[in-house]
mmCIF file of the C-alpha atoms, coordinates in Angstrom:
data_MODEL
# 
_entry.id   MODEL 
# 
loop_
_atom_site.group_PDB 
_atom_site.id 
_atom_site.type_symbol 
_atom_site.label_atom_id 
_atom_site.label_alt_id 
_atom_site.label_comp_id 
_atom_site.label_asym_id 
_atom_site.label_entity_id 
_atom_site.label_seq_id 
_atom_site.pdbx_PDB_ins_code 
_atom_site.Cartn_x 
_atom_site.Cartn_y 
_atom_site.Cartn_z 
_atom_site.occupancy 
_atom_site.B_iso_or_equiv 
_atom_site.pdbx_formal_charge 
_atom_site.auth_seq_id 
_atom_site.auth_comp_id 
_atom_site.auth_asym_id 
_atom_site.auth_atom_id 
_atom_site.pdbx_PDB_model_num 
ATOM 1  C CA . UNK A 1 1  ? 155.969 94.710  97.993 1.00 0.00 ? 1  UNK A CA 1 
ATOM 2  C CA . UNK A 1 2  ? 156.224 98.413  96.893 1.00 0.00 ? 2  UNK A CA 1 
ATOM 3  C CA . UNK A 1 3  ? 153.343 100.322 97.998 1.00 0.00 ? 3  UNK A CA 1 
ATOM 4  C CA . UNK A 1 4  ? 152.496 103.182 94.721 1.00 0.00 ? 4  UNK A CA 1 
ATOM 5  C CA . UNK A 1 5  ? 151.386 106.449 96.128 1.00 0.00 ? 5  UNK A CA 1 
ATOM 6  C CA . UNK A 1 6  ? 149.067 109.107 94.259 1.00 0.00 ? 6  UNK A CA 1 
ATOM 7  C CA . UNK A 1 7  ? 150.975 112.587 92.966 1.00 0.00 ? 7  UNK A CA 1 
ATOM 8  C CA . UNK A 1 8  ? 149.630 115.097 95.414 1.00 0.00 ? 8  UNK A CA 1 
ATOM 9  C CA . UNK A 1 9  ? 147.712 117.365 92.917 1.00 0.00 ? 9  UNK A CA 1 
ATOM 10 C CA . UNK A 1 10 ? 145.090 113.737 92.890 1.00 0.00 ? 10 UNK A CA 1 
ATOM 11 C CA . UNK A 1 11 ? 144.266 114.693 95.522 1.00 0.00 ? 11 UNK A CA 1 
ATOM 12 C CA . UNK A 1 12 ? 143.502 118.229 95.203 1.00 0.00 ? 12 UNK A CA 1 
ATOM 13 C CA . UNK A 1 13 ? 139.670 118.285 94.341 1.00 0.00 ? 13 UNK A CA 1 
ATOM 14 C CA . UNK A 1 14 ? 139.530 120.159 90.831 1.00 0.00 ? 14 UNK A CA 1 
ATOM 15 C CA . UNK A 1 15 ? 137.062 123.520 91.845 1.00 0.00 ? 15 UNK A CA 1 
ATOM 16 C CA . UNK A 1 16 ? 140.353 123.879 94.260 1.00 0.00 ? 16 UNK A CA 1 
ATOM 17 C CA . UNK A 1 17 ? 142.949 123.854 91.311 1.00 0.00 ? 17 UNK A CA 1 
ATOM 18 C CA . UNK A 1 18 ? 140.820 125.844 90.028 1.00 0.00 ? 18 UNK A CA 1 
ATOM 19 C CA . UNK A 1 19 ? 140.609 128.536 92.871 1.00 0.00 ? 19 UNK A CA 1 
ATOM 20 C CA . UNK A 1 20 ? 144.703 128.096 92.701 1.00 0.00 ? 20 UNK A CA 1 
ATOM 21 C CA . UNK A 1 21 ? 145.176 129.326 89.244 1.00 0.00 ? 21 UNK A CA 1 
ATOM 22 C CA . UNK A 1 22 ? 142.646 132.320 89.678 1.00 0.00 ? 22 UNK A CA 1 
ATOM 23 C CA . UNK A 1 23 ? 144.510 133.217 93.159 1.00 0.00 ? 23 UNK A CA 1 
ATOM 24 C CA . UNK A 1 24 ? 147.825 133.248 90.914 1.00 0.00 ? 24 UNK A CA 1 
ATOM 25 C CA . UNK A 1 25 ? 146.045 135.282 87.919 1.00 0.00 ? 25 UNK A CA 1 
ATOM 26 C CA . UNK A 1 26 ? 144.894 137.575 90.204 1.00 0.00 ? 26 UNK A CA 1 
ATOM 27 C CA . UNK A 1 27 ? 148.030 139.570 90.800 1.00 0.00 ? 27 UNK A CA 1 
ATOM 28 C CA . UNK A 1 28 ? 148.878 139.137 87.239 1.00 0.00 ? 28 UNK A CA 1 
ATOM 29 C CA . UNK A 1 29 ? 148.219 142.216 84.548 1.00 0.00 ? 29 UNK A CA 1 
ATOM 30 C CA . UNK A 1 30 ? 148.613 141.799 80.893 1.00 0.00 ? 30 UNK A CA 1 
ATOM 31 C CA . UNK A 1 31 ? 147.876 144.417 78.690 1.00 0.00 ? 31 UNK A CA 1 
ATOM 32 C CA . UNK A 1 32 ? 148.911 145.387 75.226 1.00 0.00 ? 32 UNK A CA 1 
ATOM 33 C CA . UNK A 1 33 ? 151.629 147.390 76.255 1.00 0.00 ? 33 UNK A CA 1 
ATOM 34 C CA . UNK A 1 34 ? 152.794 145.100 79.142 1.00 0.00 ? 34 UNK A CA 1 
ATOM 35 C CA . UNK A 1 35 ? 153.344 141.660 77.920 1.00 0.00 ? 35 UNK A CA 1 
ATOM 36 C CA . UNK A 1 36 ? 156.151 141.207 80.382 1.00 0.00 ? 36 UNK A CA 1 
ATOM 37 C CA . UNK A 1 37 ? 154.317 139.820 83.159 1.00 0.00 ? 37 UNK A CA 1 
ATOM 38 C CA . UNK A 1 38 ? 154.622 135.767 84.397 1.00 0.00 ? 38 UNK A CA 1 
ATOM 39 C CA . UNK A 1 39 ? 153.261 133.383 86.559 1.00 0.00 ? 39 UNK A CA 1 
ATOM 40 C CA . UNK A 1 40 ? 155.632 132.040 89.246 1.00 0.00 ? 40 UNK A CA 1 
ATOM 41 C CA . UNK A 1 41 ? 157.256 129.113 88.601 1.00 0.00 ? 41 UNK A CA 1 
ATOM 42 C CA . UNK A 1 42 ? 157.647 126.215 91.141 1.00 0.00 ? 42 UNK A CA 1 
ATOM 43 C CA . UNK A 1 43 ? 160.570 123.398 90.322 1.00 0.00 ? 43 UNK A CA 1 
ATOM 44 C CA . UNK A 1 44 ? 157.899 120.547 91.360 1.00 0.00 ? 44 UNK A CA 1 
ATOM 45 C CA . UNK A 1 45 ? 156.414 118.446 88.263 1.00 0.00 ? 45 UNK A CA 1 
ATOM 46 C CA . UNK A 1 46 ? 152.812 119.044 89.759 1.00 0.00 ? 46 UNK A CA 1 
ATOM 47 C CA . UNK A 1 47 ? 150.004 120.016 87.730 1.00 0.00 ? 47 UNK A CA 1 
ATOM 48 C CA . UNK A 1 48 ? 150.041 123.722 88.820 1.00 0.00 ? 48 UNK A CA 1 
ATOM 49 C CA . UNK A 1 49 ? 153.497 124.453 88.004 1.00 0.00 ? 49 UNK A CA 1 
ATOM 50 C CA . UNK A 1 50 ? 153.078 122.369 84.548 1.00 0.00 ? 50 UNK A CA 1 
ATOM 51 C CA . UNK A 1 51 ? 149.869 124.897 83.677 1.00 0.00 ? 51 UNK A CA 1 
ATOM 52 C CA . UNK A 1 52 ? 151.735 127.871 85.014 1.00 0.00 ? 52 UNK A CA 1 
ATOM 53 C CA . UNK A 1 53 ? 154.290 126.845 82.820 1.00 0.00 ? 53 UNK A CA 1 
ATOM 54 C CA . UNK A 1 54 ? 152.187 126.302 79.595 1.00 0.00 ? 54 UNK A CA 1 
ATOM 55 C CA . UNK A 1 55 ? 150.907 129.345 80.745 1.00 0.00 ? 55 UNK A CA 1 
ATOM 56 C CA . UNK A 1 56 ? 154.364 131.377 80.373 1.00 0.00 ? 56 UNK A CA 1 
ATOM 57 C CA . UNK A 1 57 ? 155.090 129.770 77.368 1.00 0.00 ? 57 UNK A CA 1 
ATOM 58 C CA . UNK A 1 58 ? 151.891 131.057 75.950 1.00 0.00 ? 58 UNK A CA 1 
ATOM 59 C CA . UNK A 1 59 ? 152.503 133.954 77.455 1.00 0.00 ? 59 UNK A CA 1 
ATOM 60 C CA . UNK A 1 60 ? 156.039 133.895 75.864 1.00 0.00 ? 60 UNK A CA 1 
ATOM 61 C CA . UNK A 1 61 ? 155.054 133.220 71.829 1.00 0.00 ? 61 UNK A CA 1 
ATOM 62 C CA . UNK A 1 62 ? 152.234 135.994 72.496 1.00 0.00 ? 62 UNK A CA 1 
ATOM 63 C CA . UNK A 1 63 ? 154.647 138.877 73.291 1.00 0.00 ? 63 UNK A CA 1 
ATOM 64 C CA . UNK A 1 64 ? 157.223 137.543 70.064 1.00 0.00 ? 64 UNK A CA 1 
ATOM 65 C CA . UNK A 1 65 ? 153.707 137.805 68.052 1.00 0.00 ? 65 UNK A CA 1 
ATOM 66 C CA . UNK A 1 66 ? 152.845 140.838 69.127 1.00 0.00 ? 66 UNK A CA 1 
ATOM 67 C CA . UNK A 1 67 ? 156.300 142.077 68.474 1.00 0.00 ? 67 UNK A CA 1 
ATOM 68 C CA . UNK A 1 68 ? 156.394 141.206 64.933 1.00 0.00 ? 68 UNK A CA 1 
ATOM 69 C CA . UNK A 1 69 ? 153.098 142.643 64.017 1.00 0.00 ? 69 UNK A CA 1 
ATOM 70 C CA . UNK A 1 70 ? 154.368 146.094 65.546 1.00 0.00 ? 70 UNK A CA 1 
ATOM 71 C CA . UNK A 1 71 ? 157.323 145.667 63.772 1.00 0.00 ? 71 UNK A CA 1 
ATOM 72 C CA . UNK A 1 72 ? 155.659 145.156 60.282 1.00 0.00 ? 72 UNK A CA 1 
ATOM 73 C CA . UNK A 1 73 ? 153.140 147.712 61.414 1.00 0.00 ? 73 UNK A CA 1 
ATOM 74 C CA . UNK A 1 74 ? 156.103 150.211 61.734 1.00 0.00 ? 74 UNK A CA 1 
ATOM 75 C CA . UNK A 1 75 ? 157.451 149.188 58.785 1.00 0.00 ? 75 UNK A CA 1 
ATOM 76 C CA . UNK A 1 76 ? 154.639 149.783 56.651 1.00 0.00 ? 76 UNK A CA 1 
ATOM 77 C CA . UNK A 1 77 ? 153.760 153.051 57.985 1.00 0.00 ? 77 UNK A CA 1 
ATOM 78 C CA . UNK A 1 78 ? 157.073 153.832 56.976 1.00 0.00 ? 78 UNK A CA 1 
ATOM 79 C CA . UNK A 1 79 ? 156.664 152.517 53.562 1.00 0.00 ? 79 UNK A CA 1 
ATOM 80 C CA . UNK A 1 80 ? 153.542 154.726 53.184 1.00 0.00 ? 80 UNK A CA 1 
ATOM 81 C CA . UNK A 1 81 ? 154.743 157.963 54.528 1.00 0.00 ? 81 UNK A CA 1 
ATOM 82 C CA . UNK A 1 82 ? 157.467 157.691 52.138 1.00 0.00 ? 82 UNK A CA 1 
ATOM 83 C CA . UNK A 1 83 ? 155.284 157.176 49.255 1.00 0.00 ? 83 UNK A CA 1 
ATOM 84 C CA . UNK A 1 84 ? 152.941 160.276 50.366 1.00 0.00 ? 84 UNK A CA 1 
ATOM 85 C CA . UNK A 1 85 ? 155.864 161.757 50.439 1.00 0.00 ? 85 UNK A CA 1 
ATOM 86 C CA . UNK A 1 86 ? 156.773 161.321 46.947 1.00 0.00 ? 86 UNK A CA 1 
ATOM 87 C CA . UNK A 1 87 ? 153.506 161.859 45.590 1.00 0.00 ? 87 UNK A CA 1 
ATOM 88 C CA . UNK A 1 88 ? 152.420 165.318 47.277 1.00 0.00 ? 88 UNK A CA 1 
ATOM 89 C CA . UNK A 1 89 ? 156.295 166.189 46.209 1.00 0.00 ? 89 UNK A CA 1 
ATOM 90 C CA . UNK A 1 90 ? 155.698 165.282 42.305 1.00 0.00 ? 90 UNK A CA 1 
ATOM 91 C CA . UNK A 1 91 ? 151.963 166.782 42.778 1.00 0.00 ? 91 UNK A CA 1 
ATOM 92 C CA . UNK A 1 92 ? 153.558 170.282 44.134 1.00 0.00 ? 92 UNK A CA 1 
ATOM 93 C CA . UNK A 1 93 ? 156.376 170.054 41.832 1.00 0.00 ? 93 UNK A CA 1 
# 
C-alpha cells in the first residue's frame, strides 16, 4: 500500500506564505515608467512559484496595456497638434 504525502506548501501555515510573498515584493519596484520588473521564478509547481507566476503574468498584460494607451495617447496628441496647426494657419492666413 502506497502511502500519499501532502505538497509541501500544506504545510506552510498561511500568515507564513504570506510573509513569503511580501519578502519577495519587497525588493520589487513598479512604477509607471518601470514596468519591467518580475518576481523570480522557481521551476517547482508549489503555490509560491504558481502566485509569483500569476503575478508576472499580471505583471506582463499590465505593461502591453499600458503600452497601448501611450501609444494612442501619442497618437492623438499628434492628431491634435496637427489640427491646431491647420486652424491657427487658416486663422493667420
Amino acid at each position: 500500500m502506497a502511502v500519499r504525502t501532502k505538497p509541501l506548501d500544506s504545510f506552510v501555515p498561511d500568515f507564513a506564505k504570506v510573509a513569503i510573498m511580501r519578502a519577495m515584493l519587497q525588493d520589487l519596484r513598479i512604477g509607471s515608467n518601470d514596468l519591467g520588473s518580475r518576481l523570480p521564478e522557481a521551476g517547482n509547481s508549489d503555490e509560491i512559484s504558481r502566485l509569483s507566476r500569476t503575478f508576472n503574468h499580471m505583471l506582463d498584460r499590465v505593461q502591453a496595456s499600458v503600452n497601448q494607451v501611450r501609444t494612442v495617447t501619442d497618437s492623438v496628441a499628434h492628431d491634435l497638434k496637427s489640427l491646431v496647426t491647420w486652424i491657427r494657419g487658416r486663422l493667420e492666413a
